[in-house]
RODO-526210 format. One line per field, with one value per residue: residue number from 0; chain; x negated, y, z of N, C-alpha, C, O in turn. Coordinates in steps of 0.1 Angstrom, whole numbers. Layout:
<sites>
i = [NUM_...];
ch = [A_...];
n.east = [X_...];
n.north = [Y_...];
n.up = [Z_...];
ca.east = [X_...];
ca.north = [Y_...];
ca.up = [Z_...];
c.east = [X_...];
c.north = [Y_...];
c.up = [Z_...];
o.east = [X_...];
o.north = [Y_...];
o.up = [Z_...];
</sites>
This chain:
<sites>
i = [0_1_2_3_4_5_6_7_8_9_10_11_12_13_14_15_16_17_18_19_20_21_22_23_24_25_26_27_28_29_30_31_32_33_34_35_36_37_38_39_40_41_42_43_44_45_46_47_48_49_50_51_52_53_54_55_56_57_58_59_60_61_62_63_64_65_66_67_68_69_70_71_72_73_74_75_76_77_78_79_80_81_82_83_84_85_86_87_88_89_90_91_92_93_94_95_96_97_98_99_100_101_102_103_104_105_106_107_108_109_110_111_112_113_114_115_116_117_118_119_120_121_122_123_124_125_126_127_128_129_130_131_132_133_134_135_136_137_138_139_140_141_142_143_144_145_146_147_148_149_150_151_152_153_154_155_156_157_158_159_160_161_162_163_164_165_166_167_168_169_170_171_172_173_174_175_176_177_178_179_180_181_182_183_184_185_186_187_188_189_190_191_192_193_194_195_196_197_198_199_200_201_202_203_204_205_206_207_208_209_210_211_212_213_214_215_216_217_218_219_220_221_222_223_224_225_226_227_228_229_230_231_232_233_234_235_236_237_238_239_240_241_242_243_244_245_246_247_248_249_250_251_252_253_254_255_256];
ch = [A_A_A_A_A_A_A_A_A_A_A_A_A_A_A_A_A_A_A_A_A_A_A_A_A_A_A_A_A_A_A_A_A_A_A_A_A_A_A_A_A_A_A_A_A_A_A_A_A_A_A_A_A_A_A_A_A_A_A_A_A_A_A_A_A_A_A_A_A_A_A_A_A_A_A_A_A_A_A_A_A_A_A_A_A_A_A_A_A_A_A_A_A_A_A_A_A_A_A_A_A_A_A_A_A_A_A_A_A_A_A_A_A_A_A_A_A_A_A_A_A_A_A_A_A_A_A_A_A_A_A_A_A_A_A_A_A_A_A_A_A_A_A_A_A_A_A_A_A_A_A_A_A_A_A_A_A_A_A_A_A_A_A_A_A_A_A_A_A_A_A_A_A_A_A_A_A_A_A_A_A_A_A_A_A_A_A_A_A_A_A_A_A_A_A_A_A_A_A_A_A_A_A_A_A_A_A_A_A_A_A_A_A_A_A_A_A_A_A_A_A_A_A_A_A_A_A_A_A_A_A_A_A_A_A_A_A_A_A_A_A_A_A_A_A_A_A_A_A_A_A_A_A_A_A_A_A];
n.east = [-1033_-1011_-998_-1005_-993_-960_-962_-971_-949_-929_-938_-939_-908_-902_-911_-900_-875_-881_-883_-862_-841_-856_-855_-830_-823_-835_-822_-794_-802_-806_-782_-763_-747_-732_-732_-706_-678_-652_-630_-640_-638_-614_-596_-615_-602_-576_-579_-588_-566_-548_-562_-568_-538_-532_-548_-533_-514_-523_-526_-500_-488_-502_-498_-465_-470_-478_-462_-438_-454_-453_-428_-424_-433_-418_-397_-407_-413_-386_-374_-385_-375_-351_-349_-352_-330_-310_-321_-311_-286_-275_-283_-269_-243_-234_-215_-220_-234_-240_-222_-240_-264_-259_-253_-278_-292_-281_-287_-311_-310_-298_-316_-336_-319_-317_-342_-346_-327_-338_-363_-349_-340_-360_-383_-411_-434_-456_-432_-416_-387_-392_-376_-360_-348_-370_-382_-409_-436_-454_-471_-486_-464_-436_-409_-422_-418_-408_-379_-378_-353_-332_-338_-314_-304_-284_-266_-282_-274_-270_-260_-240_-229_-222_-235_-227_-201_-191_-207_-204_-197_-220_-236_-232_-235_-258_-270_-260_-274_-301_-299_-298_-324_-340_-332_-338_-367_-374_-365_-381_-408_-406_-410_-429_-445_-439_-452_-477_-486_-481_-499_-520_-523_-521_-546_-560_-555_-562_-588_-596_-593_-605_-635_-633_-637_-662_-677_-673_-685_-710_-742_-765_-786_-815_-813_-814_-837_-853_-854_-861_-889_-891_-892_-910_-933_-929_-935_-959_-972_-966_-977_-1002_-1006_-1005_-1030_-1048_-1040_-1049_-1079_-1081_-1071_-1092_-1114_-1111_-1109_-1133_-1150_-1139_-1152];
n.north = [-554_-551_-553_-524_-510_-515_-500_-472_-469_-465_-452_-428_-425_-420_-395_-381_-380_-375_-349_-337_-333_-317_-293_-289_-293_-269_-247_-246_-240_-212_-203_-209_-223_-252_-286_-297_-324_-336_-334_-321_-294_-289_-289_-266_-246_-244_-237_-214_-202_-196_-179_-158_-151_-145_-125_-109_-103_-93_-65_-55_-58_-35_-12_-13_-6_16_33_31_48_72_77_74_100_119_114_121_151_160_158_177_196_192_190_223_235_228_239_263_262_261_282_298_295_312_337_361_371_393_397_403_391_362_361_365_345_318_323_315_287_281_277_264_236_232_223_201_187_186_174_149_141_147_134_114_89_79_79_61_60_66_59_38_6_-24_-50_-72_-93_-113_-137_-166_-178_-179_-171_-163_-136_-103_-90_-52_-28_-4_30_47_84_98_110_131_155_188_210_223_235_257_278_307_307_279_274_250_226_225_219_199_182_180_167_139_136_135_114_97_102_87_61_56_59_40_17_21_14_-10_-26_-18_-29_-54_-61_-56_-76_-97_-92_-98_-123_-134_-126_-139_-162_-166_-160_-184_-201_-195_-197_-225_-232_-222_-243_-262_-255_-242_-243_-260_-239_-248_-276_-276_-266_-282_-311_-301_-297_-326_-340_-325_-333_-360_-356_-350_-370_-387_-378_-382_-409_-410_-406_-422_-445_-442_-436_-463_-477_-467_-477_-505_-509_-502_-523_-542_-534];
n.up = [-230_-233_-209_-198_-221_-217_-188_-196_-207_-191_-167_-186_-192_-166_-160_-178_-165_-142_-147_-164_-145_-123_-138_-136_-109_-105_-124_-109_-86_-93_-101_-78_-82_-77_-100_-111_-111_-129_-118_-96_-101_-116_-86_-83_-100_-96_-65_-72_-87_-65_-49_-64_-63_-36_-35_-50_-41_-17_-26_-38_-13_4_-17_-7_15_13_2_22_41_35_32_60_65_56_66_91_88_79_106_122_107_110_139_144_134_151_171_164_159_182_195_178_188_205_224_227_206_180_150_127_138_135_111_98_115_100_78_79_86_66_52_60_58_33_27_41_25_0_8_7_-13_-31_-26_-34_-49_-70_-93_-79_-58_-22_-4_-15_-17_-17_-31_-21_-36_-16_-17_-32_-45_-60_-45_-23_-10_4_16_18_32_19_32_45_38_33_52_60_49_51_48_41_63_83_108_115_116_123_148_167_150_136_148_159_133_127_149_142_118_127_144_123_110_133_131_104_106_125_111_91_105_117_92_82_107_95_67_79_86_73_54_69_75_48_40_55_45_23_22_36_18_-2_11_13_-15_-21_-6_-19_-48_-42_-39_-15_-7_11_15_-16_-24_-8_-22_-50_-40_-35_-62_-78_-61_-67_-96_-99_-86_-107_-131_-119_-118_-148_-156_-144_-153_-182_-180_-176_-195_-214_-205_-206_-232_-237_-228_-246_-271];
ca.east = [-1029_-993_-993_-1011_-983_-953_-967_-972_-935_-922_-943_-932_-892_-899_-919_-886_-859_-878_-885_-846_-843_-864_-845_-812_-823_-835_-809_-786_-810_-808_-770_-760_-737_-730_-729_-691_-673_-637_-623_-640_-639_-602_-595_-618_-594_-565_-579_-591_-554_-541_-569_-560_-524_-530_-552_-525_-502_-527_-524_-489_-483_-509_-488_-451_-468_-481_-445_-435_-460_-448_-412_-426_-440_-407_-390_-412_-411_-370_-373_-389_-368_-337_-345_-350_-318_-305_-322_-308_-270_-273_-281_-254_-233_-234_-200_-228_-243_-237_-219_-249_-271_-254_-260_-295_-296_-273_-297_-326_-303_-294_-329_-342_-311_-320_-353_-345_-321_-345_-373_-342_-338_-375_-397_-410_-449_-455_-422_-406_-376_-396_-360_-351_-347_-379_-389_-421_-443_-462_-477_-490_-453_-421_-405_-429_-412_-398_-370_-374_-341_-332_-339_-301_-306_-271_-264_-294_-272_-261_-265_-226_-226_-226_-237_-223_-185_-188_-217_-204_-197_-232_-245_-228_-236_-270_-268_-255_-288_-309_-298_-301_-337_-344_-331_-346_-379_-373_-364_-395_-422_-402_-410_-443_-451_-440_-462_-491_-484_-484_-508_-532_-517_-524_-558_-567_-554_-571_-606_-599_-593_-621_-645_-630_-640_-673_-680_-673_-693_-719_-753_-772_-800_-824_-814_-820_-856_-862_-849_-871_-899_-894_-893_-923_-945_-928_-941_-970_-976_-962_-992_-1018_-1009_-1007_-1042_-1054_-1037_-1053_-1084_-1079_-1068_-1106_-1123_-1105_-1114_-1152_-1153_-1135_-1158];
ca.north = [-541_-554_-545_-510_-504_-514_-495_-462_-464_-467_-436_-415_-425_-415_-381_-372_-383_-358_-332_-332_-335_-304_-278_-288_-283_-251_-243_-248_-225_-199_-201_-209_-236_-269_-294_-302_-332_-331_-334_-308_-285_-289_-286_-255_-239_-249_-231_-203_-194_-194_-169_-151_-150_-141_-113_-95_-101_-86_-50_-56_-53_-23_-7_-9_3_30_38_34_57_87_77_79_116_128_116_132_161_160_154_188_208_195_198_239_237_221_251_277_263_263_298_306_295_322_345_375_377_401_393_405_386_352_357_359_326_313_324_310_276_275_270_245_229_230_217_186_177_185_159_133_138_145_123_101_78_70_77_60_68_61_56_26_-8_-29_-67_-76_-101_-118_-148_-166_-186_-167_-174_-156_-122_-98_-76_-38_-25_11_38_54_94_104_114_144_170_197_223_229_238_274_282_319_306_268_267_235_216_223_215_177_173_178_159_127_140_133_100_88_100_80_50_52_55_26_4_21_11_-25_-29_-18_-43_-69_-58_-58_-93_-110_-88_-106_-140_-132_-120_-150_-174_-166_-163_-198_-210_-189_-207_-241_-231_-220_-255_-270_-250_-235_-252_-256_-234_-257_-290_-275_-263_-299_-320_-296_-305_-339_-337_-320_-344_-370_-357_-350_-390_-394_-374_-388_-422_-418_-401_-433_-453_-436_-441_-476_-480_-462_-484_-520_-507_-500_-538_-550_-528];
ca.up = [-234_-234_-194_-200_-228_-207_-176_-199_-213_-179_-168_-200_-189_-151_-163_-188_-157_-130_-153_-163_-128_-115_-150_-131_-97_-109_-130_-94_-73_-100_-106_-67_-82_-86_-113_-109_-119_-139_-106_-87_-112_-115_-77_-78_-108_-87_-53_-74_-90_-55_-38_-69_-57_-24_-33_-55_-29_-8_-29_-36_6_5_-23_-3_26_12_2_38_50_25_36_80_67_46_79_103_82_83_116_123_99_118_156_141_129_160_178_157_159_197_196_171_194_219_221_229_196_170_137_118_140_133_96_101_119_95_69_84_89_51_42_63_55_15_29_45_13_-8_9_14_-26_-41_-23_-46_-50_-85_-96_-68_-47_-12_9_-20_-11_-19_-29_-21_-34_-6_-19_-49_-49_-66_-34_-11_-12_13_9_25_32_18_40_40_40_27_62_62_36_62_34_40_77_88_118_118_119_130_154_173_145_130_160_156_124_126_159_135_108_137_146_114_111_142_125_96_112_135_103_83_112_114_79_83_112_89_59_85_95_60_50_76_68_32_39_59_35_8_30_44_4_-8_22_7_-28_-17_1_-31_-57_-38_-38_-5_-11_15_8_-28_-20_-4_-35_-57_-35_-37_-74_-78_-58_-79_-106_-94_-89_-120_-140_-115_-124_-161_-158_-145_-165_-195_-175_-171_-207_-217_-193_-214_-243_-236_-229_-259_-282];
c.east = [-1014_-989_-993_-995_-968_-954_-964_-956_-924_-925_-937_-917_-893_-905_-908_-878_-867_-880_-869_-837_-848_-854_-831_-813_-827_-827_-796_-792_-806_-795_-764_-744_-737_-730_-714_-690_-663_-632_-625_-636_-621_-594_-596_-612_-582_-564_-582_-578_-551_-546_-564_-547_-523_-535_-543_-517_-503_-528_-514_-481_-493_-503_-477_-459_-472_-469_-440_-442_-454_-437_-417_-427_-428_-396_-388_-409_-394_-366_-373_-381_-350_-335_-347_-339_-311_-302_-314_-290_-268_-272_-272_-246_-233_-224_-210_-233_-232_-234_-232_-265_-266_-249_-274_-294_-289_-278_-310_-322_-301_-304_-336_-332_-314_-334_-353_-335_-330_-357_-366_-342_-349_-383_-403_-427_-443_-442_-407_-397_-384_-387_-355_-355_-358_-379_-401_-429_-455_-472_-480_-477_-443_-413_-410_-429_-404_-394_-371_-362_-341_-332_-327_-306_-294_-265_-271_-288_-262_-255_-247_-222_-230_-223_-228_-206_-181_-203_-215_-202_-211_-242_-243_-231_-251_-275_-267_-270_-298_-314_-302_-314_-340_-339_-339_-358_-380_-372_-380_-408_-418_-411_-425_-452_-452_-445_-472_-493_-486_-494_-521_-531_-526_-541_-569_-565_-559_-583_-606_-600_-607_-637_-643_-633_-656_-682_-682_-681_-704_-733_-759_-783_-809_-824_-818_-835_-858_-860_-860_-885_-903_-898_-906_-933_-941_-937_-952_-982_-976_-977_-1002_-1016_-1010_-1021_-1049_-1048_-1046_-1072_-1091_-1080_-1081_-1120_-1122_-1115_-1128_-1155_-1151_-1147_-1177];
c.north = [-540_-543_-530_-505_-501_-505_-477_-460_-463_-454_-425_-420_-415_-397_-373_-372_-372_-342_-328_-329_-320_-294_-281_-285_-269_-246_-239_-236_-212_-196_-203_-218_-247_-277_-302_-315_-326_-325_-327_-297_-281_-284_-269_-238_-238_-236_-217_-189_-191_-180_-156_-141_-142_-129_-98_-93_-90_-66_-50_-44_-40_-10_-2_-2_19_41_45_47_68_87_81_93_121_129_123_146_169_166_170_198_209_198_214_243_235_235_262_280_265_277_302_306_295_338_358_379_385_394_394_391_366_348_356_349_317_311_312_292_271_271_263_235_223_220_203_178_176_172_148_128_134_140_112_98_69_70_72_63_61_52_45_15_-11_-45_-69_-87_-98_-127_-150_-174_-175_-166_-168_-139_-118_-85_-61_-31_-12_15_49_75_101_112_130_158_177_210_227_233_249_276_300_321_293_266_249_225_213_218_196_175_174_172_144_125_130_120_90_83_88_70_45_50_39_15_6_11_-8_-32_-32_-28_-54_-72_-64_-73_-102_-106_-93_-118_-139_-132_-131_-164_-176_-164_-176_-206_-208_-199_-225_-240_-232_-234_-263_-272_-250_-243_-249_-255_-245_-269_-291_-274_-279_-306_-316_-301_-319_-342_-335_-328_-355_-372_-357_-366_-392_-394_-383_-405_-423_-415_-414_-441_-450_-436_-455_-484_-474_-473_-504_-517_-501_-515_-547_-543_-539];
c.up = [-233_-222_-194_-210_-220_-195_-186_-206_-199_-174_-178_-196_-177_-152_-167_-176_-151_-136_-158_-151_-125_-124_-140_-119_-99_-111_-117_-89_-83_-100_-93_-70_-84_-93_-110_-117_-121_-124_-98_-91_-109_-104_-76_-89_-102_-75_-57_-78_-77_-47_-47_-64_-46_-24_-39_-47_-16_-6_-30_-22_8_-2_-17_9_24_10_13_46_43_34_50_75_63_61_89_100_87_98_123_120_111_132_154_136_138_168_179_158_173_198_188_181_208_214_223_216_186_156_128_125_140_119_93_103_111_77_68_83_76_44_50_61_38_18_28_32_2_-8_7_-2_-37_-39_-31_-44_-63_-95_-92_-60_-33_-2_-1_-14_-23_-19_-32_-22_-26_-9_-34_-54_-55_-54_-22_-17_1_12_21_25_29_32_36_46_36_38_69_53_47_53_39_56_77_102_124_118_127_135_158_163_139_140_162_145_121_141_148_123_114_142_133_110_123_138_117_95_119_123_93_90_115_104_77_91_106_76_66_86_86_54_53_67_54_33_44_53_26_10_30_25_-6_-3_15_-11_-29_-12_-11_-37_-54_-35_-20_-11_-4_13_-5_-31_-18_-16_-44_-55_-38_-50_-83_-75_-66_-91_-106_-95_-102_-131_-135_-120_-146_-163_-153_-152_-176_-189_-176_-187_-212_-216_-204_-226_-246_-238_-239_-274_-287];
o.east = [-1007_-982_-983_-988_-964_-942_-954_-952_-913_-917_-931_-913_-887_-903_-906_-873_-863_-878_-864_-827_-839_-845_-823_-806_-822_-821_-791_-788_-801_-793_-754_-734_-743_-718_-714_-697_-662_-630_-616_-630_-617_-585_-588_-615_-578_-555_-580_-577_-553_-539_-558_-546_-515_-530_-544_-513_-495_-529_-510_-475_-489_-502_-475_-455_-471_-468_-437_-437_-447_-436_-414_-421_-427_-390_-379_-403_-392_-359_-364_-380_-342_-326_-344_-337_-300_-292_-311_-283_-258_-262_-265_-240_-233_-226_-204_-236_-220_-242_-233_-272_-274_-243_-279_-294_-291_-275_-315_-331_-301_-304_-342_-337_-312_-335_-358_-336_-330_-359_-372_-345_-349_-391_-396_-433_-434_-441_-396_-402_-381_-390_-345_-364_-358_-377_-406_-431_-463_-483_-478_-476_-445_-410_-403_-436_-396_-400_-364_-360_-349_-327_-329_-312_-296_-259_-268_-294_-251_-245_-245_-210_-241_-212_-223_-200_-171_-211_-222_-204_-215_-254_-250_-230_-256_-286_-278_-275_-301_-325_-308_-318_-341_-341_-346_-364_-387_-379_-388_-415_-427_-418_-431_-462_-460_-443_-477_-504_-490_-501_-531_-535_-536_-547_-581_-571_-560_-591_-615_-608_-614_-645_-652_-631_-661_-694_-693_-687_-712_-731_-758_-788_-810_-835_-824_-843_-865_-871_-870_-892_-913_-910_-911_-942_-950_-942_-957_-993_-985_-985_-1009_-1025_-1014_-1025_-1059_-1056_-1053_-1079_-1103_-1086_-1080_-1130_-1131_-1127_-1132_-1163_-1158_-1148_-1184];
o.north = [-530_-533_-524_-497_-490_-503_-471_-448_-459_-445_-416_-410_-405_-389_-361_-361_-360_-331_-317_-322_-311_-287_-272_-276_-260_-240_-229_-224_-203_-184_-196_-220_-252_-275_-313_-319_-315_-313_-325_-289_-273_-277_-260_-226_-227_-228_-208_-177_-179_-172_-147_-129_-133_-120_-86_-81_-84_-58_-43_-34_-34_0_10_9_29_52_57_54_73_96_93_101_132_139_128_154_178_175_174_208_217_204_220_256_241_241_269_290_272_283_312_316_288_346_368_391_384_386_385_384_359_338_348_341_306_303_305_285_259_264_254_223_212_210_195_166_167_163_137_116_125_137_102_104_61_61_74_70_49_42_41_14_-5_-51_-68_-93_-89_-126_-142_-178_-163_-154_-167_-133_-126_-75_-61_-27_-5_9_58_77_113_122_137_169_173_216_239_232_251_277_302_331_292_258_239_214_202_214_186_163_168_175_139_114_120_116_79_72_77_64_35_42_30_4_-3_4_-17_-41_-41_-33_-62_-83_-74_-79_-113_-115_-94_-121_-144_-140_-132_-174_-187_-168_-182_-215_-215_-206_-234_-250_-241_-234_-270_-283_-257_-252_-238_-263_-255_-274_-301_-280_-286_-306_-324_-307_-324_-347_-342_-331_-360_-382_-365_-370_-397_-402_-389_-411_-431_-421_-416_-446_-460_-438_-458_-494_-481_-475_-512_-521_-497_-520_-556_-549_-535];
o.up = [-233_-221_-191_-205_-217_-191_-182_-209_-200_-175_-174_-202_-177_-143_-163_-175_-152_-132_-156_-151_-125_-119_-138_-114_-94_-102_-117_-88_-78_-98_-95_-62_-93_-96_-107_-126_-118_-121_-90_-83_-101_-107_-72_-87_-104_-74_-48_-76_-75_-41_-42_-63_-46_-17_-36_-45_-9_3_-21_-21_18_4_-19_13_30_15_15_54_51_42_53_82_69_65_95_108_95_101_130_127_116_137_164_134_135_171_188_157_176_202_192_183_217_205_217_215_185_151_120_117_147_116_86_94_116_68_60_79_74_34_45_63_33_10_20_30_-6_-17_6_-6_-45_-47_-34_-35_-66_-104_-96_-51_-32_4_3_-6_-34_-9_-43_-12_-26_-3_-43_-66_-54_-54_-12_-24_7_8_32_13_35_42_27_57_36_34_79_51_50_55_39_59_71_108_135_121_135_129_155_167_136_138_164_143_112_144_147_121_109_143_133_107_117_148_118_87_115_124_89_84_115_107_73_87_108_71_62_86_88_49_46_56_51_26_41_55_21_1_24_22_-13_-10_14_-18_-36_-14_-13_-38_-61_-27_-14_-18_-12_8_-9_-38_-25_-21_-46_-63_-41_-51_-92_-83_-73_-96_-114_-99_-109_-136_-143_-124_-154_-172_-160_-160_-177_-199_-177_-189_-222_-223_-206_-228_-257_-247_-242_-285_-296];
</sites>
């Protein structure tokens, strides 16, 4: 009976281990994680601040450019108001026209002039001056920042040029307007390539860390299914043998009676 006893406490250990066994591979399948140690765990706190990082970084740079794009439109806009102004001084400055007709155009000139100072002044996103200089966090470091350079517009206030006494100078100084637009565009779409560019970066950094998180945590569903399986038939033995055992142990004890 000794054997029979020993044999059945051995059985009842291996019954408890796969059935704690099977709740945890379940528990896994159901939960699509891992049973971490300190040490993964820690790592996977580690790789998680970072994706973090990268992802504010990633609205951050979505943020300035959105800026940027206001500022391309206030420009384009400008841009428009001033080659009509351009137009308008050219034609002022024709010795044929009529005094009266060189207050009209001079009219017409005073207010797209208010126009374009008005966008260089009111433009704003969120309360923002669009044309200010910008620092951008990029990264999840303090260090991973880039600076957007103001967009200078001081140069766009024509508002004091009259076409109906100084055509040619209004004609240069919204010549000089002009130029500047076309700068400041060129430095906006700059700015904007180099948004786009960390913006990837950013975007693939924090994928490739995410994928490295995921590797970690992540249970293999199939390998999970098979382990399960295995488990299962385990147990499976396990019962059929205590059922002969118990059997067997029936069978003694008819003899001894």
């Amino acid at each position: 009976m000794s054997a029979i006893t020993a044999l059945a406490s051995t059985l009842s250990s291996s019954i408890n281990d796969v059935q704690s066994k099977i709740a945890d591979v379940q528990n896994q399948l159901a939960t699509g994680k891992k049973n971490l140690n300190s040490a993964e765990s820690g790592q996977v706190t580690r790789l998680s601040t970072q994706v973090t990082g990268y992802t504010q970084a990633g609205k951050n740079i979505g943020q300035s450019k959105n800026t940027l794009d206001v500022a391309n439109t206030a420009l384009n806009s400008m841009a428009n108001l001033l080659q009509q102004m351009s137009q308008i001084a050219t034609q002022a400055n024709n010795a044929g026209l009529q005094s009266t007709d060189k207050t009209a155009l001079q009219a017409t000139f005073s207010s797209l002039a208010s126009q374009v100072n008005a966008i260089s002044i009111n433009t704003m996103l969120n309360n923002i001056d669009v044309f200010a200089a910008m620092t951008v966090q990029t990264g999840p470091v303090s260090t991973n920042t880039t600076t957007i350079a103001a967009t200078v517009v001081t140069a766009l206030d024509v508002t004091g040029e009259d076409v109906s006494t100084g055509a040619t100078a209004a004609i240069a100084a919204v010549k000089l307007a002009l130029d500047a637009i076309s700068t400041g565009q060129s430095g906006v779409n700059a700015s904007l390539a180099t948004l786009n560019a960390q913006g990837a970066n950013a975007a693939a950094l924090g994928t490739n860390l995410q994928n490295t998180i995921d590797s970690i945590q992540n249970v293999d569903q199939t390998a999970m299914q098979a382990e399960l399986q295995q488990l299962n038939n385990q147990q499976s033995i396990d019962y059929y043998l205590v059922s002969q055992m118990n059997t067997s142990a029936a069978a003694v004890q008819t003899i001894f009676r």
